[in-house]
N, C-alpha and C positions, 0 to 999 in steps of 0.2 A: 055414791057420795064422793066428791072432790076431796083434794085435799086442801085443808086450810090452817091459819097459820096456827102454831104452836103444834101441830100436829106432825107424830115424826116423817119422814120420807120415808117411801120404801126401798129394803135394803134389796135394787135387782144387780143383777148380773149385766155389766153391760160393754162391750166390743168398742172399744175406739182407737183410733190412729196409729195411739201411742201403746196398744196394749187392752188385756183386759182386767175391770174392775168391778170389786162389788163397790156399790156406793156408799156405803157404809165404810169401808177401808177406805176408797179415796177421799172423805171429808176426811175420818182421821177422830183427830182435836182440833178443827182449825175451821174458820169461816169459810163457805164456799162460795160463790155465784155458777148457778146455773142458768145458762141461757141458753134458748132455742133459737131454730129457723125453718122456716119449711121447704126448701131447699138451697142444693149447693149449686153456683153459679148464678146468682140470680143479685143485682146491683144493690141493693138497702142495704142486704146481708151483709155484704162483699164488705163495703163502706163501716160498718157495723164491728168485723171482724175484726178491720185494721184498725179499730178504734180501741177494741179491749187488748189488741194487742201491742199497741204502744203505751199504754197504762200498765203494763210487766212492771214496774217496778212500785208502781202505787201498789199494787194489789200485795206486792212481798211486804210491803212499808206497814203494811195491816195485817201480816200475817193470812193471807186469803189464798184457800187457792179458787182455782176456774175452770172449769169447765164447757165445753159447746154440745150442743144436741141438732143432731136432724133428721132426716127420717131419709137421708142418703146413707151409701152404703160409706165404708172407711176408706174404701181404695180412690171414691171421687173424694172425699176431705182429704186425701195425700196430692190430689191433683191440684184442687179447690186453694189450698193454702201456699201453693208459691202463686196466684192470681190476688192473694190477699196482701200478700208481703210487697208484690209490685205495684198494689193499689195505696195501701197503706201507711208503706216506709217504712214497716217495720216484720219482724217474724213472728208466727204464732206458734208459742211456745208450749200451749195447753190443748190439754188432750180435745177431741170432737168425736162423741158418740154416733155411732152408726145407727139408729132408730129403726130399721126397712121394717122389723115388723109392730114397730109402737107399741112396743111394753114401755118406754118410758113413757112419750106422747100420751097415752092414756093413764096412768097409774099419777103422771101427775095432772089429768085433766085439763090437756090441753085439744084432745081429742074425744072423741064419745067411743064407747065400747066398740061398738059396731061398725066403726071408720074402716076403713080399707084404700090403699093404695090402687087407682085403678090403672090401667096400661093407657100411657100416652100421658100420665099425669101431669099438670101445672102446678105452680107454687100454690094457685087458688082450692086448691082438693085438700091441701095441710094449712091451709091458711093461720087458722088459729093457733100453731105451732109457730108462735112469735109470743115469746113471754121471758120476763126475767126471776130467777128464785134467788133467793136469797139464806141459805142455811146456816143455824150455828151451829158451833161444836158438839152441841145436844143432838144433832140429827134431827133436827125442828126446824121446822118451815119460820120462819122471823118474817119475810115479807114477799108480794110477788106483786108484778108488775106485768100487764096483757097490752100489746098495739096490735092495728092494722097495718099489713104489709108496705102500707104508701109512710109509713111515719118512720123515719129512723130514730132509733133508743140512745138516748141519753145519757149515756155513761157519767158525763161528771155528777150525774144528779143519781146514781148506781153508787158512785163512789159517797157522794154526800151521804146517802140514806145508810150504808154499811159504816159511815164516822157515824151518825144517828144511833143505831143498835147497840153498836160496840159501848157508846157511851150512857146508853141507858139500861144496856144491859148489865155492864159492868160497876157501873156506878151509881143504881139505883135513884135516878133522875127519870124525868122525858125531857123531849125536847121541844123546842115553840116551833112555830110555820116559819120556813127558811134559815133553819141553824146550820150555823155550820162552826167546826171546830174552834174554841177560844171564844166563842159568845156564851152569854149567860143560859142557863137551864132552868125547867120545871123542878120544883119540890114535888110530890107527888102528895093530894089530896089527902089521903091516907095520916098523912104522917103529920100530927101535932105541932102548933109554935113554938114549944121546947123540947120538944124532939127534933123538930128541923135545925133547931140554935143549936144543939149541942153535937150533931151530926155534920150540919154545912156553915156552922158561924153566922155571919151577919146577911139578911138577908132582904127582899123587896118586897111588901106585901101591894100589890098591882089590885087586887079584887079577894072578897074572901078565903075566894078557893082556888086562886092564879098568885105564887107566890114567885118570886125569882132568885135567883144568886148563884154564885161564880161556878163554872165548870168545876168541879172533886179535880184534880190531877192523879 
């Protein structure tokens, strides 16, 4: 069985750039993004990398940290990451897990048990070792995100869905299709017309059970 959301992550042991962590210590209290790749040097990634690494300051603005995963060793991510920062414009600041033998890869199911690295490998043999996590402070999976190698991942829409979480998780809303911060939110079903009045004030009733009104601050 995969892992899926609300489901905690597991706490492994794991080797990156910057050092080694359990991953449970590296979240911490704090929201994380895990993203993988299936290998280093290889151009979607490259492009990929300098993406979340010039978002450095969004991700502190949210209190988040970040991490990378691949199923390369650490000494090619120490090589891999001055090709990122010349592609990019900027340096990458957070760590990148060494994966070679896919304890992470598999545990978070992006691999099958049975996978194996074989000699002479392509980025196509880890393929599906292209996914984004999304964990809270809980040590729980909140949301994940899988592409094929030919699509590169969309970090502002990373960044949108982690203002999403934060804000429905913290403030007991959801949110509509394409919210973004300072637009209005879901009441949640759940919750009564004077229970929502006495909790969020004035509010839109759209459809019986589609209510709307102003983001909590």
């Amino acid at each position: 069985m995969g892992l899926r959301i609300n489901d905690e992550i597991p706490d492994l042991e794991v080797e990156t750039d910057q050092g080694r962590y359990g991953l449970h210590e590296f979240v911490g209290d704090k929201w994380t993004i895990l993203f993988s790749h299936p290998k280093d040097f290889t151009p979607v990634c490259t492009t990929e990398f300098g993406a979340v690494a010039r978002l450095s300051e969004e991700w502190k603005k949210r209190d988040t940290k970040v991490i990378g995963v691949s199923v390369d060793g650490v000494e090619d991510h120490k090589r891999w990451k001055k090709d990122i920062e010349k592609a990019g414009g900027a340096a990458p600041d957070f760590p990148i897990i060494g994966d070679e033998g896919l304890e992470v890869s598999k545990a978070f199911d992006m691999l099958p048990a049975e996978a194996h690295l074989p000699e002479g490998r392509t980025p196509a043999d880890s393929a599906t070792v292209r996914a984004v996590f999304i964990i809270g402070p809980d040590k729980q999976l909140k949301l994940s995100m899988t592409y094929p190698m030919t699509v590169g991942r969309n970090f502002a829409e990373v960044l949108r869905a982690l203002d999403a979480l934060q804000m429905s998780t913290g403030k007991g809303v959801a949110t509509p299709a394409d919210w973004q911060v300072g637009q209005d939110v879901v009441i949640p079903a759940t919750l009564s017309d004077e229970d929502a009045r006495a909790k969020f004030g004035e509010f839109e009733t759209v459809l019986p059970y589609l209510r709307m009104t102003k983001a909590p601050q």
